[in-house]
KOLDREN-473418 format. One record per residue: residue in one letter; x, y, z of N, C-alpha, C in turn. Coordinates in steps of 0.001 Angstrom, whole numbers, plus 500000, padded with zeros to 6 digits. Last residue first. Layout:
BEGIN
AXYZXYZXYZ/...
# end
This chain:
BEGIN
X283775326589218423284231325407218137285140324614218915/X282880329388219451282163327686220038283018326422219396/X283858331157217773284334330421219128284304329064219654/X284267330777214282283259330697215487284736329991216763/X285942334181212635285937332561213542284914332036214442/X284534336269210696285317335927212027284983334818212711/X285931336754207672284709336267208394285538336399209169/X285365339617205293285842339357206410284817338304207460/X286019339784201844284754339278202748285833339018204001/X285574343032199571286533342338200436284852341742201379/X284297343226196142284142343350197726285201342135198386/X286683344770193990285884343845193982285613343549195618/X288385347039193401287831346176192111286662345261192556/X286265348636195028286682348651193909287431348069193716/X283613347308197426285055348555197291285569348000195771/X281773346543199740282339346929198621282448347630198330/X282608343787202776282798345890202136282589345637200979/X280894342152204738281184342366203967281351343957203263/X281214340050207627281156341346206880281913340972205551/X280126337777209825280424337843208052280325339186207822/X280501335446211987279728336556211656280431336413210438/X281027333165212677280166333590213919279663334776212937/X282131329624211236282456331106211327280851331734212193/X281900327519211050283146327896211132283036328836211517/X278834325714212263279294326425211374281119326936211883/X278084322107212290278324323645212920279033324446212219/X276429318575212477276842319875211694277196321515212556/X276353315702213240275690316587213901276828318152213041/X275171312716210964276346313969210866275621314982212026/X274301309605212689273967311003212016275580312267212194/X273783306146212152274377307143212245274315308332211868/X271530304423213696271931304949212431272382305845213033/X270365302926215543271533302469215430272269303255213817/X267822303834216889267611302622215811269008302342215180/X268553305896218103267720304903218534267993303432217837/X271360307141216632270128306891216919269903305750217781/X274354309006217164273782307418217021272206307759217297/X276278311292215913275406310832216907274680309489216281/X279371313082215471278571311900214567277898311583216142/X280474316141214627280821314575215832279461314273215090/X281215318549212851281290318658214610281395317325215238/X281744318855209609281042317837210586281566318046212288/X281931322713209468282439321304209266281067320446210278/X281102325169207175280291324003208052281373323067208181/X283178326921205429281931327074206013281318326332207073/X284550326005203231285149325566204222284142326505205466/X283697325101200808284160326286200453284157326766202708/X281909322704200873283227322634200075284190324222200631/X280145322995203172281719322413203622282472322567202929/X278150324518201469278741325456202587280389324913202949/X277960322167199993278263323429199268279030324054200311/X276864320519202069277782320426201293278460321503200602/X274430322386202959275585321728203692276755321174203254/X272809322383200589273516323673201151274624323351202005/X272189319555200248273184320428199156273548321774199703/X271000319001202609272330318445202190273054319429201145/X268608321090202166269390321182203571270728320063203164/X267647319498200040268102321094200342268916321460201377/X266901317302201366267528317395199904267773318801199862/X264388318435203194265471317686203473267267317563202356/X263191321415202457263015320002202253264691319427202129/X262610323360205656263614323341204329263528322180203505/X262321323667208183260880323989206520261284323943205344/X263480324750210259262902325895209318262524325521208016/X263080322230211786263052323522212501263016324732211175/X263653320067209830262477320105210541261810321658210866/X266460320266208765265210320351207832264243320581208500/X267877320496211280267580321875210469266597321546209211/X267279318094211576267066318658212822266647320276211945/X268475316345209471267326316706209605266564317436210884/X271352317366209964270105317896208808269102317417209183/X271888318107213379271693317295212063270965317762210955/X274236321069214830272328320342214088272629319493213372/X275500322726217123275543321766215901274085320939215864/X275220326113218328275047324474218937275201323592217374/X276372328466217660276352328056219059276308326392219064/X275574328007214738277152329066215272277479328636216824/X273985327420212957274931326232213863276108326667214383/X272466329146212081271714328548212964272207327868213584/X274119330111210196274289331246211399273376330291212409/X273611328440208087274693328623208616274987328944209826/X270901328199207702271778326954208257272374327408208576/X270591330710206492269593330187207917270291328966207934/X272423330795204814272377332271205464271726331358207071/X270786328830203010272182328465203134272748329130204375/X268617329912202484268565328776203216269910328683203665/X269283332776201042268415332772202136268835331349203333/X272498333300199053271315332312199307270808332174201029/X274438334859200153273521335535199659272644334694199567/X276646333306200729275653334277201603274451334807201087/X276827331870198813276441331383199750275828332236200754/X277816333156197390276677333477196988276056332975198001/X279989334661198641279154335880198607278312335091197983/X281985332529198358281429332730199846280219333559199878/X282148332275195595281681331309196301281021331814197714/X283808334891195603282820334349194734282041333562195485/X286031333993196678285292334709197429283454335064196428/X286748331516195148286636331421196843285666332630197057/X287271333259192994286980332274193235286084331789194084/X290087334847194072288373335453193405287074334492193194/X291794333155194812291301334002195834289418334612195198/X292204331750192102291610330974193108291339331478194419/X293603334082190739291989333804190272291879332691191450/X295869335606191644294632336128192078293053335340191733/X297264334046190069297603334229191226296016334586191891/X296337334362187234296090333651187583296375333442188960/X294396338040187245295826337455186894295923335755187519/X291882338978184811292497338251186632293800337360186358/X291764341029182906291692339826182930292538339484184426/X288905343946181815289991343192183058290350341526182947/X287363344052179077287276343445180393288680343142180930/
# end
């Protein structure tokens, strides 16, 4: 086995990370769902069926690996505060190619 030179291991990493995120269904439907407008979790738990506790850990996951930021904080009725969520990025290609797939995102506008 090939050993990754340590320069190269926190790029492989990262892109690791980004391809599973894509590749997980829920994570794929949050993401691309907050490209135009920002959602609370529970706005995106409601609208596709996700149990609530799912919709945080994909949202988190997505922010570690710089995917979703927090967009602005909304107030309820009842004086609680909510994360309103949006994604970084508008699209996602991906090539594979030898040693390992290149990931091209492209910037969300809307931000």
């Amino acid at each position: 086995m090939k050993k990754i030179p340590f320069s190269q291991l926190k790029k492989y990493d990262i892109n690791q990370k980004v391809l599973e995120a894509l590749s997980d269904a829920q994570a794929r439907t949050i993401l691309f769902s907050i490209v135009k407008e920002g959602r609370t979790a529970l706005e995106l738990s409601e609208k596709y069926r996700i149990p609530l506790s799912s919709v945080y850990k994909k949202i988190t996951d997505l922010e570690d690996i710089a995917l979703v930021k927090v967009d602005r904080w909304e107030l309820s009725e009842n004086g609680k505060r909510f994360k309103v969520y949006k994604s970084r990025i508008s699209k996602a290609d991906i090539v594979i190619r030898k040693p390992e797939p290149t990931i091209i995102l492209t910037p969300n506008q809307e931000t």
